[in-house]
Structures are given as structure tokens and as C-alpha cells.
N, C-alpha and C positions, 0 to 999 in steps of 0.2 A: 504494500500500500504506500504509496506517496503521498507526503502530507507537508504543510509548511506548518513550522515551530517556533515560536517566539519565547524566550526564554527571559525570567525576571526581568517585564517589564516593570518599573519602578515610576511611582506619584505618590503625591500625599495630599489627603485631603484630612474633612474634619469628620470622624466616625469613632463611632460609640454610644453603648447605652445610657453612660453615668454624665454628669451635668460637668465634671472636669475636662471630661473626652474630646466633649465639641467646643473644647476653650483652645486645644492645641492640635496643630498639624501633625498627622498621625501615616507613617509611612507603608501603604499597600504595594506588592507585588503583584504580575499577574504572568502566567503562563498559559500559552492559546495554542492549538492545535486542531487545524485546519485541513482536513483530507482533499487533495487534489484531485482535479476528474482527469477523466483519460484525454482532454483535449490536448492537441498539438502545441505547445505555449512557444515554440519557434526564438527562441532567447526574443518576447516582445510581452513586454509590461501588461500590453493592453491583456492581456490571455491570460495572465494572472491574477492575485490578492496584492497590489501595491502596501506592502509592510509597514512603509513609513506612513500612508495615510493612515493604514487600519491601528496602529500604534498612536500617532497623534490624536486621532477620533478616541482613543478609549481614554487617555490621557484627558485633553480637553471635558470630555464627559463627566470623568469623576474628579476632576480638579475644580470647577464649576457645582455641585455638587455636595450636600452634606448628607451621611450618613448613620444608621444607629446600628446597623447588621449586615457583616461582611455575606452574609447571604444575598440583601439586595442590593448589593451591589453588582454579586455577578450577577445574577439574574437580571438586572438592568445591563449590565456590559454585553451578555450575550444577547439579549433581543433587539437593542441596537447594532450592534455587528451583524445578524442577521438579516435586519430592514436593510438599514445601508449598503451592505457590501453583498449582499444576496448569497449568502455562506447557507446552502441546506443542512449543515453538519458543522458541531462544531464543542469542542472540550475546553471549558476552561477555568484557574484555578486561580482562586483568590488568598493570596496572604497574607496574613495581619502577621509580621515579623515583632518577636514579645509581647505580645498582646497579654499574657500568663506568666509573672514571674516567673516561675520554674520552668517554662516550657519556649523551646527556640521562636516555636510558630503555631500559629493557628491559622486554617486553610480553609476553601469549601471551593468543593469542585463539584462543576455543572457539566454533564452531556446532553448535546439535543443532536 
């Protein structure tokens, strides 16, 4: 399977449940994975997912943006990616990097 992968893309916005959360900018990852069709892509952009828009657009979306649940956020990032880029298929994974003293990361990953 052929797929394009984007790997820690990085933003911060303001997200969280507690009333200190959305005082400060809070750093999200995200990792996206996009199965390619069997079209001929001919080394020509137009035939692909252009990464820098689809990267800016997620960027832009949740920088603009305040949150309380790294859930809807993906869920907001995938159905915009979706509408926009006309992606039928598509994985992707949200990280709240310390979000949990003790714990590196907290994530939530979406397939459609």
C-alpha cells in the first residue's frame, strides 16, 4: 500500500479542560496518514496531496482555535482535511506531549 506520512507535525494552541489550561499555549503534535490511489502522479503536484498546504491548513485550523479535548480536535482536523482536500481515507493522531505528569504523552487516534 502506498501512503503519504506526515510525521510530528507540531502547533500550539489553547486546550484543556481546567480554567488554567486555556490561560497558556499548550503544545499539540499530529501524525497523518494518507493512503494513495493507484493514479499515475507523473512526478506532478497537481496528482497528489500538496503536504505543505495540507500541513498549513491543519496548522492554521487549530492555531485559530481553542480547545477542551484533544479528541475534538482530531475529529475537527480530520473532517476538514476531508472536505478540503477530498482525502476518502485517512489516520490521524493527536498528541498532547505531558499532558500527565508521569506520562510522556497522551494521544487519540482517528481512522475514517
Amino acid at each position: 500500500m502506498n501512503q503519504l506520512e506526515i510525521t510530528a507535525l507540531s502547533t500550539k494552541t489553547y486546550i484543556g479542560v481546567y480554567p488554567w489550561e486555556q490561560q497558556i499555549l499548550q503544545e499539540l503534535t499530529f501524525d497523518i496518514t494518507i493512503p494513495l490511489t493507484e493514479t499515475i502522479i507523473n512526478d506532478d503536484l497537481a496528482n497528489t496531496i500538496d503536504y505543505e498546504k495540507l500541513c498549513q491548513h491543519i496548522t492554521s485550523l487549530v492555531e485559530t482555535n481553542r480547545f477542551r479535548l484533544i479528541e475534538t480536535v482530531a475529529t475537527q482536523v480530520v473532517d476538514s482535511i476531508q472536505e478540503k482536500f477530498n482525502v476518502p481515507h485517512i489516520t490521524l493522531r493527536v498528541s498532547k506531549p505531558h499532558a500527565i505528569v508521569n506520562a510522556v504523552n497522551v494521544s487519540c487516534r482517528i481512522s475514517r
